[in-house]
KOLRODO-860340 format. One record per residue (C-alpha): residue in one letter; x, y, z. Coordinates in pm, whole numbers, plus 50000, padded with zeros to 5 digits. Layout:
<atoms>
AXYZ/...
</atoms>
This chain:
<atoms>
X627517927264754/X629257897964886/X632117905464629/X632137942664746/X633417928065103/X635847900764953/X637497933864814/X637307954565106/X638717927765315/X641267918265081/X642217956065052/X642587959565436/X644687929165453/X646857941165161/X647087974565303/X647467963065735/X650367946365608/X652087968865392/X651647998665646/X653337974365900/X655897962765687/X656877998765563/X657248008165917/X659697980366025/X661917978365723/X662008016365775/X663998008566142/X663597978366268/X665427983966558/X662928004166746/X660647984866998/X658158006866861/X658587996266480/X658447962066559/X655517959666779/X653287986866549/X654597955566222/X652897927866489/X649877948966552/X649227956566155/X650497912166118/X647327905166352/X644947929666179/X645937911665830/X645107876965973/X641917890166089/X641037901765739/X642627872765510/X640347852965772/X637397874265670/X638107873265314/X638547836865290/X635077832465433/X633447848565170/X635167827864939/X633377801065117/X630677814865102/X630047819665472/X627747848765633/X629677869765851/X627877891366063/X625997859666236/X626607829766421/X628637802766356/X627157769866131/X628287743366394/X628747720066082/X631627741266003/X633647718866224/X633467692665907/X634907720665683/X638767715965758/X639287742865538/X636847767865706/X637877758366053/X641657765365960/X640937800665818/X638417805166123/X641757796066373/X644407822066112/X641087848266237/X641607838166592/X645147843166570/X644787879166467/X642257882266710/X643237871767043/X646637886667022/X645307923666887/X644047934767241/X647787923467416/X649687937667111/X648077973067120/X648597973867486/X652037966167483/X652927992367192/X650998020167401/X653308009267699/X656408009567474/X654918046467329/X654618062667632/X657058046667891/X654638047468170/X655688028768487/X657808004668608/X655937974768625/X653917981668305/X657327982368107/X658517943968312/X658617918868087/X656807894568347/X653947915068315/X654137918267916/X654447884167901/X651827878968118/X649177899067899/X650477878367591/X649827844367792/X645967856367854/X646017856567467/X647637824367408/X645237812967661/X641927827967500/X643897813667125/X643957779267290/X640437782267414/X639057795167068/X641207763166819/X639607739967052/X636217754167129/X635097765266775/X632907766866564/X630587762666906/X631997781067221/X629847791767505/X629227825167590/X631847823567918/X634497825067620/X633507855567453/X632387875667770/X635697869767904/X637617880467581/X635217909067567/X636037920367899/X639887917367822/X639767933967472/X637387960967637/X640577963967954/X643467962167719/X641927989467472/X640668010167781/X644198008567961/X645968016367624/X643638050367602/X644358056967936/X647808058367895/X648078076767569/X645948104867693/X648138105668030/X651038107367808/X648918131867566/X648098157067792/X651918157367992/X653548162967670/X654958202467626/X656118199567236/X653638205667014/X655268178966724/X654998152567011/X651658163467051/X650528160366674/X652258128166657/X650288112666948/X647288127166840/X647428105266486/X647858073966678/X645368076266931/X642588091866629/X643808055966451/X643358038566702/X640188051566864/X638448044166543/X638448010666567/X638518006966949/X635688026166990/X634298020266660/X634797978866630/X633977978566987/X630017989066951/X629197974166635/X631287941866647/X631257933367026/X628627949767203/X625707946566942/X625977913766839/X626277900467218/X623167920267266/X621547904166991/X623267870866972/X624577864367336/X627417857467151/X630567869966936/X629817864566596/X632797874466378/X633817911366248/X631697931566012/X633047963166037/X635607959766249/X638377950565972/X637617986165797/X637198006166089/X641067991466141/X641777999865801/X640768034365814/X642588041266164/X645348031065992/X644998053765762/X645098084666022/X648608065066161/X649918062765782/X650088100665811/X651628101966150/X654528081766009/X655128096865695/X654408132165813/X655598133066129/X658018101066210/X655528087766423/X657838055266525/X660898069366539/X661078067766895/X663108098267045/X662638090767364/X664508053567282/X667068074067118/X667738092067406/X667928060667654/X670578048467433/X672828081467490/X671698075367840/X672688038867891/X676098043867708/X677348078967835/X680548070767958/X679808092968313/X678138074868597/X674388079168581/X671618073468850/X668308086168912/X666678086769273/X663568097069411/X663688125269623/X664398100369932/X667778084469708/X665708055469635/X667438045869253/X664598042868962/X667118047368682/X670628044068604/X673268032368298/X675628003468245/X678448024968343/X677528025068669/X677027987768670/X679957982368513/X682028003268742/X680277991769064/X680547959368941/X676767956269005/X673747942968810/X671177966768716/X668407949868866/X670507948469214/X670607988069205/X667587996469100/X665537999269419/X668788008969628/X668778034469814/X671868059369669/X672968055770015/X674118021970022/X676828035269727/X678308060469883/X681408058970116/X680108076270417/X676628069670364/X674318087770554/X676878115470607/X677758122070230/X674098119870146/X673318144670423/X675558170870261/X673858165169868/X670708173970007/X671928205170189/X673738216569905/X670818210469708/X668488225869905/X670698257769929/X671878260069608/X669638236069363/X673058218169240/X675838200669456/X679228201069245/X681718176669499/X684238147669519/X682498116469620/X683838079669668/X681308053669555/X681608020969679/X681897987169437/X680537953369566/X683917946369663/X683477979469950/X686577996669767/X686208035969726/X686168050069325/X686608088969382/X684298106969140/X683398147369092/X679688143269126/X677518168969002/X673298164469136/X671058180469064/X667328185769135/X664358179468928/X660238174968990/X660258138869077/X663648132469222/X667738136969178/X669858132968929/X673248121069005/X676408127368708/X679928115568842/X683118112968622/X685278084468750/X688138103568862/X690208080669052/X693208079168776/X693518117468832/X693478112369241/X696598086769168/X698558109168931/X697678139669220/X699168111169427/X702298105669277/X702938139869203/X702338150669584/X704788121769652/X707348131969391/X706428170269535/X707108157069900/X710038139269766/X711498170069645/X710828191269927/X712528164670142/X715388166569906/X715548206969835/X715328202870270/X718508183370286/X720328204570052/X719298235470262/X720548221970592/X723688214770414/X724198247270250/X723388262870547/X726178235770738/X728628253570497/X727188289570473/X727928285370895/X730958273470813/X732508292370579/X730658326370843/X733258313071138/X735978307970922/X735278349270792/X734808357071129/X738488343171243/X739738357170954/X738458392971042/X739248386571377/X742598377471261/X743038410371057/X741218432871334/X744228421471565/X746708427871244/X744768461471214/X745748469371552/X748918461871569/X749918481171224/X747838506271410/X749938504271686/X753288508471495/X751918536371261/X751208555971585/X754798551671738/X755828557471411/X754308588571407/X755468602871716/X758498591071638/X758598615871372/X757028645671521/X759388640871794/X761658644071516/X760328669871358/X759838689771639/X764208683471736/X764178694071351/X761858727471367/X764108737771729/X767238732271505/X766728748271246/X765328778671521/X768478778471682/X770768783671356/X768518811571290/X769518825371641/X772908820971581/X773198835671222/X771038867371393/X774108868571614/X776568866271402/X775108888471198/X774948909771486/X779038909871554/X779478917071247/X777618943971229/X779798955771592/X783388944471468/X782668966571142/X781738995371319/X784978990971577/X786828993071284/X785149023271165/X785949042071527/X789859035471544/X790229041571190/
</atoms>
């Protein structure tokens, strides 16, 4: 029987470890791959611990021999166990926190670091207190295993239940089967019972394969579903490195999120922006921030030019587009302050030209005046030329009708006379008729 368990502890340290170390080498990158490799690393102490004593030849399931503490070699594999041990309840808290991105101070590294310190602590506690430690010890790790597993359930099923897509869904719902196997599982038969019956902890019986199988359950979440590929990680990389200005406010302006573009171009850390109020940014302040919220109220979207302000108070221009979401406002501006300079220079080189085209008027219109009066002395001059030529074409013409009326009587008067003539002849030819 005893042989039986070597194998079944060997097997879940042989298999902890090369689910963990499958999931790393498959990205290592992720937070969420290299925390899951940890949480499989403490699991496979736990067992290689367990395995090793029954090579030794040591009961698990029951109290501790004190005269182990003259077996070097059981009291070292005893501390490996430990090792596994106290860190598994910190570990799986910090992966759920890293899973579901739950708030603020969950996700600050003081208070991560502060959850692996009460392991360290507990580790400490455990290398110097066994193979005899009192019952304070193991109440007190009990209760912080018992917190650590409770708070990670609490926060997967939070997440769980807020999720919309149905793949998130399926993938969450691997890891928290895996891991409520041996939470729940390890919890009443390694912990509870044997405190009951021992006033004590006594080592893992079942514990190691109740791990083993829950890994199982996440085995299939990875391969079927990509269970630590973290999307959400992906996307806070786009986020953090879109070249646009990024921040995310409360519905007050209060900033909770925002990207190292804006710190870069504010020439602020993140940590002095986050907990800002979006106010403080802006170049008018309370007036600009005034006139987001109206247009978002009336329109759900403001679409503007806004100055932020740097550390140094001087004004970047941006178009800013908010816009409003469940828990707050999202604020999108595109550094435009190169385009306000060339619309600068090119209302300059506009104003420049204007003043310019302006001169060239007023001298055109110097000349244009100028060259008017000297047409209007020259028609002046010919109006009195007119005239005068007028003057001597009219004497000119009476002139000749004088003449041509002296003419017309002449010519009348011979007519008169060659009637009279005419006339004597006429009476000398007849005279000359009678006295013949």
């Amino acid at each position: 029987m005893t042989n039986i368990f070597f194998f079944l502890d060997l097997f879940s340290a042989i298999f902890n470890f090369s689910l963990g170390y499958y999931v790393f080498f498959k990205d290592f990158k992720r937070t969420a791959n290299r925390v899951f490799f940890l949480l499989t690393l403490a699991a496979t102490l736990w067992a290689a611990s367990s395995a090793a004593f029954r090579v030794l030849g040591i009961p698990m399931g029951q109290p501790l021999d004190p005269q182990l503490g003259k077996n070097p070699v059981a009291l070292a594999w005893n501390n490996v166990g430990w090792i596994g041990i106290a860190f598994l309840p910190s570990i799986l808290f910090h992966l759920s926190v890293v899973i579901t991105s739950p708030k603020r101070i969950f996700k600050e590294k003081k208070f991560l670091a502060s959850i692996y310190l009460i392991s360290f602590i507990f580790l400490l506690w455990a290398f110097f207190g066994e193979p005899i430690t009192y019952l304070i010890f193991y109440t007190l790790f009990t209760l912080f295993l018992i917190s650590c597993f409770l708070f990670s359930f609490i926060l997967l099923f939070k997440n769980y239940f807020s999720l919309k897509s149905f793949q998130e869904k399926a993938k969450l719902r691997y890891f928290l089967i895996g891991l409520l196997i041996p939470g729940l599982g390890g919890t009443v038969l390694d912990i509870i019972f044997p405190l009951l019956k021992y006033g004590q902890f006594v080592g893992t019986t079942f514990s190691l394969y109740l791990f083993s199988l829950g890994y199982i359950f996440i085995a299939i979440g990875v391969l079927k579903y990509g269970l630590f590929i973290d999307y959400r990680e992906i996307i806070e990389t786009i986020f953090k490195r879109l070249t646009e200005l990024v921040i995310i406010t409360d519905k007050d302006g209060t900033i909770i999120l925002t990207n190292e573009t804006t710190s870069r171009k504010l020439n602020f850390k993140e940590t002095e922006i986050i907990g800002k109020n979006i106010k403080e940014l802006l170049e008018k302040k309370e007036k600009d921030f005034k006139r987001i919220k109206e247009g978002l109220e009336r329109e759900g979207i403001f679409k503007e030019k806004i100055s932020f302000l740097t550390r140094e108070k001087r004004e970047i221009p941006h178009l800013l587009v908010a816009s409003l979401t469940k828990e707050g406002i999202i604020f999108v501006g595109r550094d435009i302050e190169e385009l306000v300079k060339y619309q600068e220079r090119l209302e300059e080189e506009v104003r420049g030209r204007t003043e310019e085209l302006e001169k060239a008027k007023g001298i055109l219109e110097i000349k244009v005046k100028a060259r008017t009066r000297e047409l209007e002395e020259l028609a002046q001059s010919l109006a009195v030329k007119v005239r005068e030529r007028t003057t001597e074409l009219q004497k000119r013409i009476s002139e000749l009708e004088k003449f041509h009326r002296l003419t017309i009587g002449r010519e009348l008067k011979m007519i008169e006379l060659k009637r009279e003539i005419e006339g004597l002849k006429e009476e000398i030819e007849k005279e000359k008729s009678k006295n013949e």
